[in-house]
C-alpha positions as CSV (number, residue, x, y, z in Angstrom):
1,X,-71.2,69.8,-75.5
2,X,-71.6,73.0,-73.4
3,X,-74.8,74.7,-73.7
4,X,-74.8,77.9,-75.4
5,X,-76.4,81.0,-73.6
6,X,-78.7,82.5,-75.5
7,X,-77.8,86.1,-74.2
8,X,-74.8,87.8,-75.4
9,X,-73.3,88.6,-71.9
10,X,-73.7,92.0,-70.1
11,X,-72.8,94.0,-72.9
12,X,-75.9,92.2,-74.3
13,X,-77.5,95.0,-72.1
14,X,-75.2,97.6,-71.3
15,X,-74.8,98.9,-75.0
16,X,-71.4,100.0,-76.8
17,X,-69.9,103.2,-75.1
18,X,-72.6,102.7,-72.1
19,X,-72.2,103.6,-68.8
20,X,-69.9,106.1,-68.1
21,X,-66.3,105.5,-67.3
22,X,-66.2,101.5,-68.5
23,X,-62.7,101.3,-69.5
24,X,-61.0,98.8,-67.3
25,X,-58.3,99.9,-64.5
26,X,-55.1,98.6,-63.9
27,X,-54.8,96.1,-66.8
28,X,-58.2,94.6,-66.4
29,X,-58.5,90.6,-65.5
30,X,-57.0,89.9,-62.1
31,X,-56.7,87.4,-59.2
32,X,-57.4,89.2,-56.2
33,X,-57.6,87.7,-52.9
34,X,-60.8,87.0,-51.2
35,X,-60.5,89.2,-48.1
36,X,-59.6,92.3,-50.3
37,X,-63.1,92.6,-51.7
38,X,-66.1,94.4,-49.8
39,X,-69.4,93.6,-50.2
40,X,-71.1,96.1,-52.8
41,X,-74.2,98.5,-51.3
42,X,-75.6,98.4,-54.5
43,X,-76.4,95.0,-54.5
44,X,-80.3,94.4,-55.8
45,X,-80.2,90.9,-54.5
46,X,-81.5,90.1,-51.3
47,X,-82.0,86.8,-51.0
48,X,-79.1,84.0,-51.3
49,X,-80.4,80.6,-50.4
50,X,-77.7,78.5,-49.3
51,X,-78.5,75.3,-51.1
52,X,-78.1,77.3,-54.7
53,X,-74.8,78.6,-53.1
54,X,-73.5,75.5,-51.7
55,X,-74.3,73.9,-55.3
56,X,-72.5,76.7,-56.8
57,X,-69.5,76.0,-54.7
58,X,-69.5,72.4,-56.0
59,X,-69.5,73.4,-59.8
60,X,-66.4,75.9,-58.8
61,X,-64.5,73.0,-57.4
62,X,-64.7,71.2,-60.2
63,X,-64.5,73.8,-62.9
64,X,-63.2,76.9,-61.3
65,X,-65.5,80.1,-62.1
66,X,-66.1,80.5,-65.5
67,X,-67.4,84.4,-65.4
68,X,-65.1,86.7,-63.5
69,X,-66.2,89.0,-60.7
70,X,-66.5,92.6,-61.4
71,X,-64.9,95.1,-59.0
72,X,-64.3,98.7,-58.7
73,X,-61.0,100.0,-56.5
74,X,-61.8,101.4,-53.1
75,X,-60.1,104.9,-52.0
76,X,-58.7,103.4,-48.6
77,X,-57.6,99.9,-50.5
78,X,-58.9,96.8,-51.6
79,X,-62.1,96.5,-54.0
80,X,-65.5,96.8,-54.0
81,X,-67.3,94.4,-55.4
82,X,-69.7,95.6,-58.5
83,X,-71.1,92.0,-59.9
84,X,-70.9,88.6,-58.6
85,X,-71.5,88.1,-54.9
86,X,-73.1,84.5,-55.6
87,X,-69.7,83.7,-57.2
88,X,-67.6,85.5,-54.3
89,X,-69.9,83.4,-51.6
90,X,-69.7,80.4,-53.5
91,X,-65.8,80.9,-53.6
92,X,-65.3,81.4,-49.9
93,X,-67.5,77.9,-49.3
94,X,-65.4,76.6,-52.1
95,X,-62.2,77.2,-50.2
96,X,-60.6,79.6,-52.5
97,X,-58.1,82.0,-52.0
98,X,-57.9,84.4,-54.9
99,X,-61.0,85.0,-57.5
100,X,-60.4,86.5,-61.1
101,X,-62.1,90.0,-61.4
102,X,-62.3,92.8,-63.7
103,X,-61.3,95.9,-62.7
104,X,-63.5,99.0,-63.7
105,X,-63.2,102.1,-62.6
106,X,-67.1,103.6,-62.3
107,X,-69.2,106.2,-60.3
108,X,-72.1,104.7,-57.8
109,X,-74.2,105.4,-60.7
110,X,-72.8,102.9,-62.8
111,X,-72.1,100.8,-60.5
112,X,-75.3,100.2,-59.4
113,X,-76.9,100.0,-63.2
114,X,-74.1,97.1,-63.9
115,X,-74.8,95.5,-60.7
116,X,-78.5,95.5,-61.7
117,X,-78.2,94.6,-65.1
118,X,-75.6,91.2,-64.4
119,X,-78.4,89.9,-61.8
120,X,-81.3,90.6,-64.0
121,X,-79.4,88.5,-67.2
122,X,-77.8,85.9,-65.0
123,X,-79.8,84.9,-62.9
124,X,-83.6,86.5,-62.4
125,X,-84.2,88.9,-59.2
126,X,-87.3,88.3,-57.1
127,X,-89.8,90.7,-58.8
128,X,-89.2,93.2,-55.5
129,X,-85.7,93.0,-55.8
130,X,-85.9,94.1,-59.3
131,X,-88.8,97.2,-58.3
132,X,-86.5,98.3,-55.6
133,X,-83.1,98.6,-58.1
134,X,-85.2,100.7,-60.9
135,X,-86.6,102.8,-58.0
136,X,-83.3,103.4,-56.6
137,X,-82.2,104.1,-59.8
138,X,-84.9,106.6,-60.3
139,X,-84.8,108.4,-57.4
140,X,-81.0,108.6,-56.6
141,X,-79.3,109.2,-59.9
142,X,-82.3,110.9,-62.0
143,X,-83.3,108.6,-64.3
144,X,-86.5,108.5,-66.3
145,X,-88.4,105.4,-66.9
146,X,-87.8,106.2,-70.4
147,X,-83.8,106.0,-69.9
148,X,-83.7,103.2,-67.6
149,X,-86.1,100.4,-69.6
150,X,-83.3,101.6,-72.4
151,X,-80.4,101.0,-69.9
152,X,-81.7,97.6,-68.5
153,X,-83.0,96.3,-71.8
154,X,-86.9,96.5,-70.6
155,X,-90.1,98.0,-72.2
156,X,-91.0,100.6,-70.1
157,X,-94.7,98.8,-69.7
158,X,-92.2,96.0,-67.8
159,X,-90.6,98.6,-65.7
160,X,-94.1,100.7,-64.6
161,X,-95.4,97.0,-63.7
162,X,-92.5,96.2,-61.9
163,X,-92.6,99.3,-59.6
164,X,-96.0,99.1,-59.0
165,X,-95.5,96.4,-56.9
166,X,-93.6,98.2,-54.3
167,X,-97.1,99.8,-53.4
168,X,-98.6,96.9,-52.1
169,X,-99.1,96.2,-48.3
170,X,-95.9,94.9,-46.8
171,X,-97.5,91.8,-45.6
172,X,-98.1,90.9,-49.1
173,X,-94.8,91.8,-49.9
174,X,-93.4,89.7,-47.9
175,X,-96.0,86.5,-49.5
176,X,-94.5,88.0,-53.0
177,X,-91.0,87.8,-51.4
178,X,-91.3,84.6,-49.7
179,X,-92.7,83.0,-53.5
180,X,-96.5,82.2,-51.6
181,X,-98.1,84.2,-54.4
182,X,-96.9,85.3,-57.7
183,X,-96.1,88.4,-59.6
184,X,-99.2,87.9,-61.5
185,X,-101.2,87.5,-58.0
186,X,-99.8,90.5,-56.7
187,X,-100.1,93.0,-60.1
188,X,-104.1,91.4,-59.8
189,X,-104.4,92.9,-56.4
190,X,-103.4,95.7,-57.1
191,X,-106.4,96.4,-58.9
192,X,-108.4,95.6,-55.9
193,X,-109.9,99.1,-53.9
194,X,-109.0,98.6,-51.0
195,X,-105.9,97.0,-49.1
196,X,-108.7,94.7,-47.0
197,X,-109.5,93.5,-50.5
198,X,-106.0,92.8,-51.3
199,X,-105.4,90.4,-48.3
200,X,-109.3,88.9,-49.2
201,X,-107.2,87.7,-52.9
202,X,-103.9,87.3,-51.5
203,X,-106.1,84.7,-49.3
204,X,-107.7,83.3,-51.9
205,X,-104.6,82.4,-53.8
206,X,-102.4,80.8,-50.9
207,X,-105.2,79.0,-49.1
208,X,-107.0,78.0,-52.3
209,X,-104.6,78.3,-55.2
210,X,-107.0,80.4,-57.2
211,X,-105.1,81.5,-60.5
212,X,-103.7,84.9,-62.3
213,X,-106.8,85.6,-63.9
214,X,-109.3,84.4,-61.4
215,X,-107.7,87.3,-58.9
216,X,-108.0,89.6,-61.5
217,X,-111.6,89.1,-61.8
218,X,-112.0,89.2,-58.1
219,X,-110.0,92.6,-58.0
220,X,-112.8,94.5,-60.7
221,X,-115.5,92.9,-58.9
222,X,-114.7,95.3,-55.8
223,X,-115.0,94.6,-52.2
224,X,-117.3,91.7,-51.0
225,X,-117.1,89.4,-53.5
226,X,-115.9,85.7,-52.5
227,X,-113.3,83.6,-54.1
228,X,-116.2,81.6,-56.1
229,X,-115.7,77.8,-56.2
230,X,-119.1,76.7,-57.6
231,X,-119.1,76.2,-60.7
232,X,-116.9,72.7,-61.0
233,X,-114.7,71.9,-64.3
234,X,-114.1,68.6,-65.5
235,X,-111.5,66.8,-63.3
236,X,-109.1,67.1,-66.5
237,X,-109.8,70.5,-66.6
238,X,-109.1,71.5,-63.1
239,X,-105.9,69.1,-63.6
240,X,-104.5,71.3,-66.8
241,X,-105.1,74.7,-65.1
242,X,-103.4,73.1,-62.1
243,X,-100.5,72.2,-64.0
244,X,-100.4,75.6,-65.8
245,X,-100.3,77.4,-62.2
246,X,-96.9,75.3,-61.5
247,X,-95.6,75.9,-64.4
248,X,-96.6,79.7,-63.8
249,X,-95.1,79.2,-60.4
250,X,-91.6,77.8,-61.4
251,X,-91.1,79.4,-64.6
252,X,-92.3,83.2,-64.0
253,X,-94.4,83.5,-66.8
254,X,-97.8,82.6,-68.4
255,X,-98.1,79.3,-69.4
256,X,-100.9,77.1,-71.6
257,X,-101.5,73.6,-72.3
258,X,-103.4,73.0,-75.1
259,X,-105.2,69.1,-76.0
260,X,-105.3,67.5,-78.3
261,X,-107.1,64.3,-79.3
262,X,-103.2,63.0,-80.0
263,X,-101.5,64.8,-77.5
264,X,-101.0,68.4,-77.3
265,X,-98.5,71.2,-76.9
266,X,-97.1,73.8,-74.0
267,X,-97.0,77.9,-75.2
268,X,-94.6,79.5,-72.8
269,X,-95.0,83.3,-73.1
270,X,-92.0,85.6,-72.9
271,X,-91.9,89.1,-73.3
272,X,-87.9,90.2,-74.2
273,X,-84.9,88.3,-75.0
274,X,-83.4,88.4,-72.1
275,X,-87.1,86.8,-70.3
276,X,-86.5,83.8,-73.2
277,X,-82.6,83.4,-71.4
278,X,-84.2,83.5,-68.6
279,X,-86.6,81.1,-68.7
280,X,-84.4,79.0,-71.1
281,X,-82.2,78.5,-68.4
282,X,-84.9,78.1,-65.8
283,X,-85.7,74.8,-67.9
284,X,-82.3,73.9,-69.3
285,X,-79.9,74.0,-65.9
């Protein structure tokens, strides 16, 4: 039986009579061939790792895609594409010739708030990906935070957090880019005085794995205070909050084990419905 996404699609997040000028053009679903589709330059993904593409591209040939691309008509001819650039890579390496698309006929504006929104509930963005689409969304077309956590589906707590990471150092951007330290890591150094005390964390948790809340302490302690190792848990101990830090890792979110004398149980945090899809499909496939 086919799993069931929890979401409800992008009008899930996009809400009835959204962003302006929705209304399909031309008849709506299409094939349209490969070579008549542009890359978009709203595109908040940065990052396509080939294996996920090349797997992609195996599911296509055997079921075709499922979810068509979203495109918007270009004044000298041909599309642009507004949603789906895994899908359109995934089709060239698939061999195809023609994709099915929808047609909508939308400002920049809206085309960059449906291209944000259809990468945040498909599939997540790296956490700087997503800081640099509200910021561009911000700056260029005037939104408040206010507006755009309602437009995205976000608290606006999620959205401040999520730009605040774009003033960290851009070496330890690129450890938050690359995945060597979390979202968590990096929202903890922030907290730190000084950038020198930043790197002195960021250290701490590549090179020794330290977790979430052990860099948070290390940022309120101020400058020229060590990572401490002393004090040495029981080897179970050390091997649960181990195990949390991977879960943490892989799943984006805080994660607890609790014992038991008979076993014991796993509390995965999430914070909207669209982070429960998220992570649901993080686990599920």
């Amino acid at each position: 039986m086919a799993r069931k996404a929890l979401g409800r699609g992008l009008d899930a997040l996009i809400p009835a009579g959204g962003a302006e000028g929705l209304e399909p053009a031309g008849g709506g679903l299409i094939q349209i061939e490969l070579g008549r589709i542009s890359p978009s330059p709203f595109q908040p993904r940065q990052r396509f790792p080939e294996a996920a593409i090349k797997e992609l591209s195996e599911s296509i040939k055997a079921q075709g895609i499922l979810q068509p691309l979203v495109v918007r008509p270009r004044a000298k001819g041909g599309y642009e594409l507004i949603a789906g650039e895994r899908r359109l890579k995934a089709a060239k390496v698939a061999g195809l010739e023609t994709v099915p698309a929808l047609v909508r006929d939308v400002d920049d504006k809206s085309a960059l708030e449906l291209s944000l929104v259809e990468n945040l509930q498909r599939e997540d963005l790296g956490p700087l990906e997503e800081a640099q689409a509200y910021r561009r969304l911000l700056t260029e077309f005037g939104y408040t935070q206010e507006e755009l956590s309602r437009r995205v589906g976000k608290d606006r707590a999620t959205v401040a957090n999520a730009l605040r990471l774009l003033n960290l150092p851009e070496d330890i951007k690129n450890d938050l880019a690359e995945g060597r330290i979390t979202a968590g890591h990096a929202r903890a150094m922030l907290m730190a005085g000084t950038q020198a005390q930043m790197r002195r964390i960021r250290d701490a948790a590549v090179k020794d794995g330290i977790s979430v809340r052990e860099a948070e302490r290390l940022a309120k302690a101020g400058p020229g205070k060590a990572p401490a190792k002393s004090v040495k848990a029981p080897r179970g101990d050390v091997d649960i909050r181990a195990m949390e830090e991977r879960l943490l890792r892989e799943l984006g979110t805080k994660v607890k084990i609790v014992k038991s004398k008979k076993g014991g149980r796993i509390e995965i945090q999430f914070y909207t419905a669209e982070d429960l899809d998220r992570i649901y499909r993080r686990i599920c496939g």
